[in-house]
C-alpha positions in Angstrom: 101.3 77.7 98.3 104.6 78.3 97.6 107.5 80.9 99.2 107.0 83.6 98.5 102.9 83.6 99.3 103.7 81.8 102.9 106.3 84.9 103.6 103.5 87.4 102.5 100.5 85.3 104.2 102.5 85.0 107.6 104.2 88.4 107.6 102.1 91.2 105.6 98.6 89.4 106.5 98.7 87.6 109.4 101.5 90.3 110.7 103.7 87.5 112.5 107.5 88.4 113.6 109.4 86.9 111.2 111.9 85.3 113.1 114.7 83.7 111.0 114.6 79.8 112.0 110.4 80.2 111.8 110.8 81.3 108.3 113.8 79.0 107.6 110.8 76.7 108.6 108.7 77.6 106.3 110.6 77.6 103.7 112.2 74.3 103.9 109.2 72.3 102.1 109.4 73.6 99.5 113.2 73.8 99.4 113.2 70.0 100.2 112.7 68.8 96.6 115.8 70.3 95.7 117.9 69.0 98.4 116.7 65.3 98.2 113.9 63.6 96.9 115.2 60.3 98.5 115.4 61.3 101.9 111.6 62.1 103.0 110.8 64.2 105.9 108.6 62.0 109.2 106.0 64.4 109.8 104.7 62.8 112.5 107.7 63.2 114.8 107.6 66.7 113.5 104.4 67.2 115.4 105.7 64.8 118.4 109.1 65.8 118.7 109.3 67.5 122.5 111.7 71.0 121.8 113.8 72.6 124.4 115.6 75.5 122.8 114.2 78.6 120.8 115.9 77.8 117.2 114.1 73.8 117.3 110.8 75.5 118.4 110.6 77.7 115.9 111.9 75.5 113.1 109.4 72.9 114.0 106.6 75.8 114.2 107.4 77.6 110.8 107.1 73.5 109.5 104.0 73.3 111.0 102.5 76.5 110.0 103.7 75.7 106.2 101.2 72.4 106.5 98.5 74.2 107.8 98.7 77.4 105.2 98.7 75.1 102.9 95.7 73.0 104.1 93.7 76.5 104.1 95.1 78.0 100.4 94.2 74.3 98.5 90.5 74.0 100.5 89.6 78.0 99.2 86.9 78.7 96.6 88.8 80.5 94.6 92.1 78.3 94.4 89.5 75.4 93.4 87.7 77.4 90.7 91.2 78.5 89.1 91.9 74.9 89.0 88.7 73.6 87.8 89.3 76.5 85.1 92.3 75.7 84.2 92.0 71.7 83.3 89.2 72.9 81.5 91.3 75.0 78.9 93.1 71.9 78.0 91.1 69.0 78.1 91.9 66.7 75.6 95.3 67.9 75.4 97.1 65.7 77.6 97.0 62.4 78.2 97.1 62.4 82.1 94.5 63.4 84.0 96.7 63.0 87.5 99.2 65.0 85.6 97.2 67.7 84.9 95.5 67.7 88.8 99.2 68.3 89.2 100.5 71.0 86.7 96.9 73.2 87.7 98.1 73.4 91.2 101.7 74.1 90.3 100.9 77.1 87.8 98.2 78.5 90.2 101.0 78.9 93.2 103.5 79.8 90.5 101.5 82.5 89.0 100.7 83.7 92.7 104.2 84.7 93.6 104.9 86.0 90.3 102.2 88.8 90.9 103.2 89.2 94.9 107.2 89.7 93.6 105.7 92.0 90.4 103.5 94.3 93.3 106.8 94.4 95.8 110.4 92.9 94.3 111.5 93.8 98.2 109.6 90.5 99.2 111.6 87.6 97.7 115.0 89.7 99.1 113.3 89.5 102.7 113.1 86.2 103.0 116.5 85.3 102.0 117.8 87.9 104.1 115.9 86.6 107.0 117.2 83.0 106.1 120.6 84.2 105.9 120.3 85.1 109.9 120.1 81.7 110.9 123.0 79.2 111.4 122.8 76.7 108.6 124.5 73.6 110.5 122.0 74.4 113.8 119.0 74.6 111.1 120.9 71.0 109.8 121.1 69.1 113.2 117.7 70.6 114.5 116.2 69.3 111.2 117.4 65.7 111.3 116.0 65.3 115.1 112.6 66.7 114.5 112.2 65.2 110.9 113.6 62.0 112.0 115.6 62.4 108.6 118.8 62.5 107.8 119.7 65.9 106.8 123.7 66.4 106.2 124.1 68.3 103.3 121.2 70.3 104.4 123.2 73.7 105.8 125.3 73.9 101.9 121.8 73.3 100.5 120.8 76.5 102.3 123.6 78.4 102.0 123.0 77.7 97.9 119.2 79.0 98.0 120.5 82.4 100.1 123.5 82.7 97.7 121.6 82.2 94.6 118.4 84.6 95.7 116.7 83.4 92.3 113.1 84.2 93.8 113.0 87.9 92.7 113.5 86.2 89.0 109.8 85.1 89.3 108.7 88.3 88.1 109.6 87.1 84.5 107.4 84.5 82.8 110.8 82.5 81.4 111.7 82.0 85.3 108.0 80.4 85.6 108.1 78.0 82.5 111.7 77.1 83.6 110.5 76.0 87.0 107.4 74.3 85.4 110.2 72.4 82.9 112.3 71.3 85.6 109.6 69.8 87.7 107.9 68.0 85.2 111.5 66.6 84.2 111.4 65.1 87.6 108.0 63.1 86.6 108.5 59.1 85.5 105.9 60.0 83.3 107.0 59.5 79.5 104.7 61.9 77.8 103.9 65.3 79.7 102.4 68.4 78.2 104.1 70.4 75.7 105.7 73.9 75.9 102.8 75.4 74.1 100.1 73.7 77.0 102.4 75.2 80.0 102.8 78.7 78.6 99.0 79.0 78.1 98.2 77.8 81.6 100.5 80.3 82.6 98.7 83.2 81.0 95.5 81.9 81.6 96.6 81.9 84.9 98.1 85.5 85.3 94.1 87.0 84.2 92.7 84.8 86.9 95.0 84.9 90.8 94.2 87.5 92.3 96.2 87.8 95.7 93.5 90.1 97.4 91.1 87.4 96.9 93.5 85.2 98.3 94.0 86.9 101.1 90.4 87.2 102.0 89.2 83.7 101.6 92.4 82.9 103.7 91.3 85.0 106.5 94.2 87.5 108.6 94.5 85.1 111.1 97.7 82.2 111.6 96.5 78.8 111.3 95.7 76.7 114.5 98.6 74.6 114.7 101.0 78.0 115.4 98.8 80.3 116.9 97.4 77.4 119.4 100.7 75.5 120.1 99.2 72.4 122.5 96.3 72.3 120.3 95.7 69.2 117.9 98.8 69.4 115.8 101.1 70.0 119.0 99.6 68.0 121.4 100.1 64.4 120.2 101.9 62.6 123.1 105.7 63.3 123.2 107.1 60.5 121.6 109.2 61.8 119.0 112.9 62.8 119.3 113.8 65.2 121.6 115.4 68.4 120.4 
């Protein structure tokens, strides 16, 4: 899942708070890509690291809940029929099968925030605004303890997402086959699918996501690891950083 369907999951359907370092949390995933692909996030001291102020507990909670959406939304009938459906349209048509694993799941989430920003353009300006509460250089040094990673660079890399507010663009298909371009760019992959492939998976896949089906496979409930905090996720013993 990507952004925007985590801020609509966790906020409109699961009605949690949305308190600016838990959905600066969230967000940062996805966000990661952009700010390095070098420098990989430790998950395991994410879900070891012992926390002892509010920002690092909620930072290392909205992480937490972003894995665990996740591992509901790719598990759901529906998000595995799409994807099944999908391939199917354009077998033959590209010469790797990994690849095309890859670009289904990537149009499917795509294609779901387009229609959640097309039903309510408000969405993609909450989250930034939300974002834009937080301290960027606490969100930076938190960050680096619980991810074990370094992060500096991290707070301009989220002061560029807030400042930019390019979400709301996904309304328009361009913005969609634009992101699909740039992150097959990123691929070591010498032959990818052509513009003509990407564009029909993208209109295949605007008559097929339906976000109310989404939503009810998902279930209106948060995921384990945030709404049970010293459950399995939380309650590995503390040897991770302390933050």
């Amino acid at each position: 899942m990507n952004y925007l369907g985590h801020y609509v999951y966790n906020h409109a359907i699961c009605r949690l708070e949305p308190q600016p370092y838990f959905v600066v949390g969230v967000a940062l995933p996805d966000l990661w890509p952009r700010f390095s692909r070098k420098r990989r996030i430790r998950w395991q001291a994410v879900r070891e690291a012992t926390v002892s102020d509010p920002q690092a507990r909620r930072l290392r909670d909205g992480l937490l809940n972003h894995v665990a959406v996740d591992q509901r939304f790719h598990a759901l009938p529906s998000f595995l029929r799409w994807q099944r459906e999908l391939k199917a349209r354009v077998v033959g048509r590209t010469p790797h099968p990994v690849l095309m694993d890859f670009l289904a799941h990537l149009v499917l989430e795509l294609v779901l925030d387009h229609r959640l920003i097309c039903a309510d353009s408000q969405v993609g300006e909450d989250i930034y605004d939300h974002i834009a509460l937080c301290d960027p250089e606490v969100v930076e040094q938190r960050m680096g303890a619980l991810g074990n990673v370094d992060a500096r660079g991290l707070a301009q890399e989220i002061q560029d997402f807030v400042r930019e507010r390019y979400l709301p663009r996904f309304a328009r298909r361009d913005t969609l086959i634009r992101v699909v371009d740039s992150v097959l760019s990123l691929t070591k992959l010498r032959t990818i699918p052509s513009k003509s492939v990407v564009r029909e998976l993208l209109d295949t896949a605007q008559g097929m996501v339906e976000p109310q089906i989404v939503w009810a496979e998902m279930g209106a409930r948060e995921p384990e690891a945030v709404r049970r905090p010293h459950g399995s996720l939380a309650n590995a013993p503390a040897k991770g950083p302390a933050v």
